[in-house]
N, C-alpha and C positions, 0 to 999 in steps of 0.2 A: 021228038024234038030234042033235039042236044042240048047239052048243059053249057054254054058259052062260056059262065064267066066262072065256072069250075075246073075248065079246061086251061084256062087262062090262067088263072092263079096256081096251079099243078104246075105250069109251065116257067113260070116267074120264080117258083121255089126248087126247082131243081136246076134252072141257071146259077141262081143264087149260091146252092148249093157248091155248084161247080166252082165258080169264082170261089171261094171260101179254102176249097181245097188246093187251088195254085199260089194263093199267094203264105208268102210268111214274114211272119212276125221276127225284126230285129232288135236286138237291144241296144239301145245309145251307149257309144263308148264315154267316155269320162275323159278327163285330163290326169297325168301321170302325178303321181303319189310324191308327197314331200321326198322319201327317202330314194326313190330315182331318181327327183334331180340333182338332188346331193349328189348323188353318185356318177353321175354323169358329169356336173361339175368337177371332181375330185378326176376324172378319167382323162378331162378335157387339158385340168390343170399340169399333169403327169408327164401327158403328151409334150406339153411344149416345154414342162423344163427340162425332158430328155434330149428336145430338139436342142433346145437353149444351149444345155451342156455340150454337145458334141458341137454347136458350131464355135464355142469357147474352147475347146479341144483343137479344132482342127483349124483357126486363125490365129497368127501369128502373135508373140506377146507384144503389149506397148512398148515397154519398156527398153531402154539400148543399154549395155553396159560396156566397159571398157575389156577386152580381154587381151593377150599377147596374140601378134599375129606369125612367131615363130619362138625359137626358143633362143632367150635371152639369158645372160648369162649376171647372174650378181658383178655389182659394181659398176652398171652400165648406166653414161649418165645420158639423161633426155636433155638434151644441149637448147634443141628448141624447136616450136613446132614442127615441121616438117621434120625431125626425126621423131616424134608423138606420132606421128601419121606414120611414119615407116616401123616404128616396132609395136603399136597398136591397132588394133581393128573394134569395128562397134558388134554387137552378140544380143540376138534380142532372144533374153532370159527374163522367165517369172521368178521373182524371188522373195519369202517371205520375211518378216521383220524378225532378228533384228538382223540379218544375213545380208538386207538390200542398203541398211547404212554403213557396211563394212567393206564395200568395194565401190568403183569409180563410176560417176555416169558417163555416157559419152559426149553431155556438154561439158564434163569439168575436162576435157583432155588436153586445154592451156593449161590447167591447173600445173600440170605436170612437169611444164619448162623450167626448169633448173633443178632437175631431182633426182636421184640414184635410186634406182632398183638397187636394193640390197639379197633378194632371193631369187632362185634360179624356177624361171618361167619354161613352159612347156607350149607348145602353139595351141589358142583356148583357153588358157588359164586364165581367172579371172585376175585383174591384179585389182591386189588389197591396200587400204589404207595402211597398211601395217610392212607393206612391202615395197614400200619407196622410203626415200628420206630426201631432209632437204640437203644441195651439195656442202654447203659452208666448207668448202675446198677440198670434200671429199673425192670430185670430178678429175682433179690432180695429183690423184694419190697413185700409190703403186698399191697391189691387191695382192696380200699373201696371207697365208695361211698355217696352222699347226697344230701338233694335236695335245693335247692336256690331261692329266686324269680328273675325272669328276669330280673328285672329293677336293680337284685345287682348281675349278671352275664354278666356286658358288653353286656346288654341288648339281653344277649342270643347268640352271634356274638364271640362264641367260637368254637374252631374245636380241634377233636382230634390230640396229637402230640403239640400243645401248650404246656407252661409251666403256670404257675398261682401261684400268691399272696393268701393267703385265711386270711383274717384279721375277726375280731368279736367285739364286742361293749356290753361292760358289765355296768353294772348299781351295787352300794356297797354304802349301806345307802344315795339313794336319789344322790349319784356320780357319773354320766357316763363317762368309759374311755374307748376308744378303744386300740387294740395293734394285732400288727404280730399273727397267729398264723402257718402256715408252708409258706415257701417260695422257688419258684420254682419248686416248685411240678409239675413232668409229669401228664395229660391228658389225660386219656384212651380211656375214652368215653363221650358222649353227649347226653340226651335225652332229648327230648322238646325244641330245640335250636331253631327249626326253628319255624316261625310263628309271627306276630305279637302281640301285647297288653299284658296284664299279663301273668297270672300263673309263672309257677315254671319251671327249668329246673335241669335233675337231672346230679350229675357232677360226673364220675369215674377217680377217681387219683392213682396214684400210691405213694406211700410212704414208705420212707428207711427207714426213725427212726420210733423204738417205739414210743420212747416219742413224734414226729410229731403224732404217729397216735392216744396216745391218748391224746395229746393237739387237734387235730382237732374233736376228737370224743365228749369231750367234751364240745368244741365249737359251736357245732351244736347243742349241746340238752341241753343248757345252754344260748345262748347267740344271740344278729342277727347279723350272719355272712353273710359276701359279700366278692368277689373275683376278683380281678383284673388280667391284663394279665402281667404274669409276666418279667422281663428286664434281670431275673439271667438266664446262662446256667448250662449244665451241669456239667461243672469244678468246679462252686461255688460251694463252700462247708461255706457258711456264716448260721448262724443258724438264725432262725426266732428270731428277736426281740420280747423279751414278749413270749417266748415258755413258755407252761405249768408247771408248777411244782405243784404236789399236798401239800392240804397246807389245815387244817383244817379252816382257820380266811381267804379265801379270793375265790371266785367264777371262778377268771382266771388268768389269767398268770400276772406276775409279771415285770417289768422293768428289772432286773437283774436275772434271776434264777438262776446264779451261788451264788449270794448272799444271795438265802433263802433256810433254815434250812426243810427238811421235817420233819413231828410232831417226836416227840421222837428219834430225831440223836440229839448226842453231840455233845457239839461245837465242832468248829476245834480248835487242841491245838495249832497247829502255828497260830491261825489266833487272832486279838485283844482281849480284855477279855476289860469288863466293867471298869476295873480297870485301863487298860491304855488308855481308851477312856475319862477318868477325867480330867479334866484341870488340873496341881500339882500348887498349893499354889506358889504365885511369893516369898513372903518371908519364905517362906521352912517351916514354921508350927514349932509345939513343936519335 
């Protein structure tokens, strides 16, 4: 007779067996370690401020600034808007301190109605606070120029928008006198200011009177003129001592112009005659 329940339990241990050997054992994963997510955070943060940067690269600045929209020549005056609008345009420029309070925004571009460029613009240039001035009848000037040696242009250490002296040094039989020739003359421009040691520096003024511009023209190609910085404003209206007056018998300006005759003008009738410039006889003559 068979062993039933031997056979049976033989049986039950080698299924068991079987199972035992298919299946396996896994280990429980965890959650990531403090210093992965740091680092993952640090990867995540990288990412977007590289993105951040390029789209701040590749979008246009806020900012508008004023710049020339062709090339403008010193002495040019902005009469009123619609010529703001014709010789500027807006420029959207990043610019850092203090370089963005040294030029114009493109709201201030009224600002600019009644004001002389005094430097010569290129189309794009930014214009500078320092590169206009206001007209105070600069607008109506005649714009000339000349060249100086450094060492008689305040050694060069002028800037446009100054005012300036311009005096000259004449020589009349073996006599040298100097004297005024314009005074408080605006400033236009400056060439060769900068730099050390000699040469020349050439000077762009503006000038209201004829007669300044041709006492200064004549000054220059006459005489060694030197220029100082000048003390008068714009309100002076005092005339250069020694202004030019042409005059056949004398090479430059004179002490009084109002007192000398140009060649072939008659006298003044109200003014003395030889005859009462005579001493009269104390005992009254025949």
């Amino acid at each position: 007779m068979a062993d039933v329940s031997t056979a049976t339990t033989s049986d039950d241990s080698r299924a068991s067996d079987r199972a035992g050997v298919g299946r396996r054992i896994r280990r429980q994963r965890g959650l990531p370690g403090g210093r992965a997510v740091v680092g993952a955070l640090l990867v995540s943060a990288s990412a977007v401020a590289v993105f951040a940067a390029y789209l701040n690269a590749t979008s246009e600045p806020a900012t508008r600034y004023v710049v020339a929209d062709g090339a403008i020549p010193p002495g040019t005056m902005i009469e009123d808007r619609q010529t703001a609008l014709e010789l500027f345009s807006a420029a959207p420029i990043d610019l850092l301190p203090p370089v963005d309070q040294r030029v114009f925004l493109v709201e201030e571009l009224d600002a600019l109605v009644g004001q002389v460029v005094i430097v010569a613009l290129e189309r794009g240039d930014l214009l500078q606070r320092s590169g206009v001035l206001e007209a105070g009848g600069v607008g109506d000037a005649q714009v000339m120029s000349f060249s100086v040696a450094r060492a008689d242009a305040v050694a060069g250490d002028l800037i446009p928008g100054e005012r300036i002296d311009v005096l000259a040094t004449y020589t009349l039989s073996g006599e040298t006198f100097t004297a005024f020739i314009v005074r408080g003359v605006p400033l236009v421009g400056v060439e060769g200011g900068t730099g050390a040691g000699g040469g020349s520096v050439t000077l762009t003024v503006a000038v209201s009177s004829l007669e300044d511009v041709q006492a200064l023209g004549h000054a220059v190609n006459t005489a060694s003129v030197f220029v100082t910085r000048s003390t008068a404003s714009a309100e002076d209206a005092d005339r250069a001592p020694g202004a030019f007056v042409p005059s056949s018998d004398a090479p430059g300006p004179f002490p009084d112009p109002a007192a000398v005759l140009r060649p072939g003008s008659p006298p003044d009738e109200d003014g003395p005659s030889d005859e009462g410039t005579q001493a009269e006889d104390p005992e009254g003559g025949d």
